[in-house]
N, C-alpha and C positions, 0 to 999 in steps of 0.2 A: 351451060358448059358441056365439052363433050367427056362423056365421064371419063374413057380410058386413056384420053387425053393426060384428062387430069389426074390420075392415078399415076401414070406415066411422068408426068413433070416431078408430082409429089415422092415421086419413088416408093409408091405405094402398091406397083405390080409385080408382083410372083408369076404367075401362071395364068393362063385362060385356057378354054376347050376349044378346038377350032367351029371356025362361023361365031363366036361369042360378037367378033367387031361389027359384022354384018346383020347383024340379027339387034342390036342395040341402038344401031346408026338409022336403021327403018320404021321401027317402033317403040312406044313406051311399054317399058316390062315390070313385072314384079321379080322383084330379088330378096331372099332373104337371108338371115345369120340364123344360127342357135345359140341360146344360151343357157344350158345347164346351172340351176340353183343350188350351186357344191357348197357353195361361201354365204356369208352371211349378207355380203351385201358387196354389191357392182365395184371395179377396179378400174385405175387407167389402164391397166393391160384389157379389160373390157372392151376401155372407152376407146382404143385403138380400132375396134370393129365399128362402135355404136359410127365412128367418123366415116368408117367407110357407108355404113349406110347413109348417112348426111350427104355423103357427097353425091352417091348414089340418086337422093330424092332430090337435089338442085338441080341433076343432071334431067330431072321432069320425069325420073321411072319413082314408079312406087314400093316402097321398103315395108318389109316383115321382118318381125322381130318373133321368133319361135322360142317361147319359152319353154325347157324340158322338164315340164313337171314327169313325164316316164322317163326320159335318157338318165335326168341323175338320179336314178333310183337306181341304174345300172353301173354307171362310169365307163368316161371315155380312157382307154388306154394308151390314146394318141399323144404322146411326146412324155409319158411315164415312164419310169425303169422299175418300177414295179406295183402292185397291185394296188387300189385305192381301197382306203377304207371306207365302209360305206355309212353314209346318213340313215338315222332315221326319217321314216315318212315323216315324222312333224316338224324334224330338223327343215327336211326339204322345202315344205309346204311353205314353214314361215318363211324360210327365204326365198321361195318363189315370190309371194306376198310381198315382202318388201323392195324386192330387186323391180319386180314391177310398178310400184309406185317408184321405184329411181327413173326407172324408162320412160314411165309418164314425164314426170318432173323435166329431165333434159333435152327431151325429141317431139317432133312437130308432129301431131296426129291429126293437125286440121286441115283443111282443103282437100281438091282431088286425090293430091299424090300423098298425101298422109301415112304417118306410119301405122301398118294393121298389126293387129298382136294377135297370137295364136298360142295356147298350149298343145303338146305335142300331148300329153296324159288323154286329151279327150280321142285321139287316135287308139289307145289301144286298152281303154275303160274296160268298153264291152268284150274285149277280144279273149277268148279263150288259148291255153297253149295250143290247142289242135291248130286252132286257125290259123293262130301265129307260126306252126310249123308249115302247113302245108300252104298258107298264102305269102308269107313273106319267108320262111324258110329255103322255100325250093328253089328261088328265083337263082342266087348265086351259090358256083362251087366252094368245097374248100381250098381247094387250089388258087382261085381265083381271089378270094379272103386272104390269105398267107399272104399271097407275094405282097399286099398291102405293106408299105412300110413299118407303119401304127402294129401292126400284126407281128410281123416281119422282126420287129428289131425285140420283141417282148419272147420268141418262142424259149430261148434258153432259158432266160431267167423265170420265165413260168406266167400264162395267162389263165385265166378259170373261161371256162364253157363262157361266165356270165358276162366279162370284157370282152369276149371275142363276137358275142352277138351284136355287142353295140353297134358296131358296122352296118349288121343290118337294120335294125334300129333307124340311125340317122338316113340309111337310101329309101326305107318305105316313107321316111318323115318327107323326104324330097317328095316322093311318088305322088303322096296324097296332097300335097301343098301344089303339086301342080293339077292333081285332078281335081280339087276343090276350091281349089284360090288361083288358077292361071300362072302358078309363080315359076318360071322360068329359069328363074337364075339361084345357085347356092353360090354364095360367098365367103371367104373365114380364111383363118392364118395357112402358112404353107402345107404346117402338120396336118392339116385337113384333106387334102388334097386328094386320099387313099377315102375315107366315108363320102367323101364329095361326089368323087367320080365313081362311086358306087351305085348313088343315087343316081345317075344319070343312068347308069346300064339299068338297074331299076324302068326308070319310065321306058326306055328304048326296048325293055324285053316284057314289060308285062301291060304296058298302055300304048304301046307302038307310038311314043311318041319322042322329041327329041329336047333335051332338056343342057343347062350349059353350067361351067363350072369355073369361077374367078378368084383365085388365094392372090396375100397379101404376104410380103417377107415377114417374117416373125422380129419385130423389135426389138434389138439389144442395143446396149450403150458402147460407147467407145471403148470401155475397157472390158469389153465382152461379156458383162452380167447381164441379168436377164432384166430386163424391162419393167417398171412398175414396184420394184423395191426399193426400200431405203434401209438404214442401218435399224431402225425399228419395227423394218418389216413391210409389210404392204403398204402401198398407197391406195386408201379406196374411197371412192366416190361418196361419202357418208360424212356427215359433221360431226355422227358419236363417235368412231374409230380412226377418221383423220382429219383432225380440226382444219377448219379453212387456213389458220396460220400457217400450220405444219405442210398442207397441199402448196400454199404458197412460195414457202420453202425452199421445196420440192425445185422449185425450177427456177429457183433464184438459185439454188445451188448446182445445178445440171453442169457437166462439165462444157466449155466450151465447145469442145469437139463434136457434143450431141445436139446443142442449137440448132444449127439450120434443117439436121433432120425431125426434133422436135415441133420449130416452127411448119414443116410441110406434112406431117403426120397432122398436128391439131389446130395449127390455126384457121378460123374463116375470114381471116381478113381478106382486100383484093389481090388478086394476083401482085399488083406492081407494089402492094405495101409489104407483103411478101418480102417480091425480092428486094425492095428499101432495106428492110429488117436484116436480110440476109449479109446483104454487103457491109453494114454495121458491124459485124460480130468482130472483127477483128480489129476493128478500130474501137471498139466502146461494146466489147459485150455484155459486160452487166445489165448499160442500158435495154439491150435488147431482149436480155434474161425478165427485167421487172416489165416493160413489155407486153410479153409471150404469160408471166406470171400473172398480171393485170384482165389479160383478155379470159385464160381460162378458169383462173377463179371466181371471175365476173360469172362467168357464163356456168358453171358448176355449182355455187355456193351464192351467189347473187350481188350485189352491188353494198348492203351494207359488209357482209361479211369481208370483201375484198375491202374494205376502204380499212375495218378492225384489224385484220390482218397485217397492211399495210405500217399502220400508224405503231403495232405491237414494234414489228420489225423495225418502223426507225426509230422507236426508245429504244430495244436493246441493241442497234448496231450504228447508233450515227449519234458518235458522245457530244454532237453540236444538238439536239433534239432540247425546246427549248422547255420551262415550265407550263407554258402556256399547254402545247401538245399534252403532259403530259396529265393537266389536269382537265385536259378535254375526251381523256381515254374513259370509256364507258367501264361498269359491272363486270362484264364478260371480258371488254381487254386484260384487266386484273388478273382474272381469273387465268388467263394465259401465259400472261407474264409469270403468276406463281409455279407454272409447270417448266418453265423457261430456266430460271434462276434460283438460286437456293431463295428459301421463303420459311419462317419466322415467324407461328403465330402465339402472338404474348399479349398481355396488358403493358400499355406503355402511358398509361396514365402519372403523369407526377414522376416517369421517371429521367434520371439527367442523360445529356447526350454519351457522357461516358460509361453510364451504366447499360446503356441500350449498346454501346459496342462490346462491352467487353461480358459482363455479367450475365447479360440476357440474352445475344446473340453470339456471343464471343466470334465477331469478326476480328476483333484484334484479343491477343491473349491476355496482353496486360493493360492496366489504366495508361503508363509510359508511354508504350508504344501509339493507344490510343491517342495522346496528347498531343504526339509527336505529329500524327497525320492530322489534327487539326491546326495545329501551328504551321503546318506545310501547306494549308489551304486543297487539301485531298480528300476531305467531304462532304458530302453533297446530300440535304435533304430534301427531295423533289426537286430537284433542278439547282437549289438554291445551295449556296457553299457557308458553312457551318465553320467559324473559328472557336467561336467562346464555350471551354469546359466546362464553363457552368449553366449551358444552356438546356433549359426542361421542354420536355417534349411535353404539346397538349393538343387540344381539339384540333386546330387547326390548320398542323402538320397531319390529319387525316385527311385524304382524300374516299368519297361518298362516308366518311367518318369510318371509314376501316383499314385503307391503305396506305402505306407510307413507302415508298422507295429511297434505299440507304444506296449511295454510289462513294467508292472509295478509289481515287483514281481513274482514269477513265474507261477503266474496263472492268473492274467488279463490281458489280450489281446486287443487290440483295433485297427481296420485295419483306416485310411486315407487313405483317394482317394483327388487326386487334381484334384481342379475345373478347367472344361474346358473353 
């Protein structure tokens, strides 16, 4: 593919340097992203870059991935309104560490064009402040710093010495990345745009050489929020902090209006499935939501996890979902579903159906009313519909001998666990 083609159809270009088209159309280049280890572990707001590199090595150039073991030591001030707090080094380290085993985990480091990975820390180990003043210091003015947006938009509300150096920071990272690794090209959101093209004045004034600069629109939703939240906060690339269910979710619940730019941000399907996908939205968007849902939590989380995921979501939102399904849910679905729906854990040994509604769980407040919704045929133990008050719960109304699912009409749920 040609990349800025594709960047272009995907609505994935912001800006370029000029000669970027001509200089990518002639040969195969190295391009790289940064990625500062602020957080504990990779985001989709991340993974919006990681795609641009993907697309980048399809296109037959080879992608770097720069990890900022020095940059987040400092923090970037690009698109803050005020100052960051800072990590400790062990904070950092361990999230370097992990975030790097996520980069392994989702990107292709094998073949020619492979992804290379580089820490920027081993750039300035050895380096002394002197050195750092008078080899990377002197390069750029202050004037020339300020007008930087990133700079620019922070001077009222107040920057420290230490956010204002970042800048230079990320243009020597460029400088050396092309005197040591050929890397040509930086890539990254629009907010970049001011340390990007920093780096370029960089090579062009201290290596005489010329170097190019490619941002992406920054991704927001249709109703203008910022990219990669949900109402419990981030979405991140991690099965401790966002369960594959909850990622899945994620983009079954997307507004419709954000699909097609969803689908051309993340998916790798072919173009023409693409645009199949796209013309659907409005005829059958769900469809196209579980989809777009299916491919990337495939490819994030793996093929069992999407399939758990999948099977949670149609017990608790498709009240046709039969018993069968439900006693095919594994340990872990359970375990999902208890975060899901209110969950109850008792001995339910020798006790009767009415005690288990009222006494034990008190889904209904009295026996009456309990009775009432059995003689209505409105509950359900594992799939199955419960009339007789006088019926005892035992073995095997547990599923793996610990779960029971209570459904009261077709939308309350309620998971029992038995006491250990």
């Amino acid at each position: 593919m040609d990349f800025l083609e594709e960047l272009e159809w995907r609505g994935m270009l912001f800006d370029m340097t000029p000669g970027a088209k001509e200089v990518l159309a002639s040969k195969s280049c190295k391009g790289y992203i940064g990625f500062d280890p602020t957080a504990p572990a990779l985001t989709i707001g991340n993974y919006v870059q990681m795609m641009l590199l993907t697309l980048w090595q399809k296109s037959g150039h080879q992608p770097v991935v720069l990890m900022g073991g020095a940059t987040g030591r400092v923090g970037d001030p690009s698109g803050k309104d005020q100052e960051r707090q800072l990590k400790t080094y062990e904070e950092l380290d361990h999230n370097l560490s992990h975030q790097v085993n996520q980069m392994k985990a989702l990107l292709d480091f094998e073949g020619e064009n492979g992804f290379k990975l580089v820490n920027n820390y081993d750039f300035y180990k050895n380096m002394n402040v002197l050195d750092f003043l008078r080899d990377v210091g002197k390069t750029l003015t202050v004037s020339y710093m300020t007008s930087k947006e990133s700079v620019k938009n922070r001077m009222e509300s107040g920057l420290s010495f230490t956010e204002f150096s970042y800048q230079l920071l990320q243009a020597y990272d460029f400088q050396k990345l092309y005197s040591d690794h050929d890397c040509i090209f930086q890539m990254g959101g629009s907010d970049q745009w001011g340390n990007i093209t920093s780096g370029t004045e960089f090579i062009r004034r201290n290596v005489q050489g010329k170097a190019y600069a490619i941002t992406t629109p920054l991704l927001t939703k249709a109703d203008g929020k910022k990219f990669g939240k949900s109402e419990k906060g981030n979405i991140w690339l991690d099965p401790t902090l966002t369960s594959p269910y909850e990622f899945y979710q994620f983009w079954l619940n997307a507004d419709d209006a954000d699909v097609e730019k969803f689908i051309k941000y993340f998916s790798l399907k072919s173009r023409a499935d693409m645009e199949s996908m796209i013309t659907m939205i409005d005829e059958n968007p769900n469809q196209v939501k579980r989809t777009l849902a299916e491919e990337l939590t495939t490819r994030v989380h793996g093929a069992d996890a999407f399939t758990s995921a999948k099977n949670v979501s149609e017990l608790l939102f498709n009240h046709r979902a039969s018993a069968d399904q439900l006693h095919s849910l594994a340990i872990n679905d359970f375990e999902i579903i208890g975060q899901e729906i209110q969950s109850f854990t008792i001995d339910t040994e020798g006790k009767s159906i009415l005690e288990l509604l009222t006494d034990e769980t008190q889904i209904f407040s009295s026996k009456s009313e309990a009775r009432r919704a059995l003689k209505g045929n409105s509950i359900g133990i594992n799939k199955i519909k419960i009339t007789d008050e006088e019926y005892v719960i035992s073995a095997e109304d547990l599923i793996h001998s610990k779960y029971m699912l209570i459904e009261s009409g077709k939308k309350k749920k309620f998971l029992v666990i038995q006491e250990s």
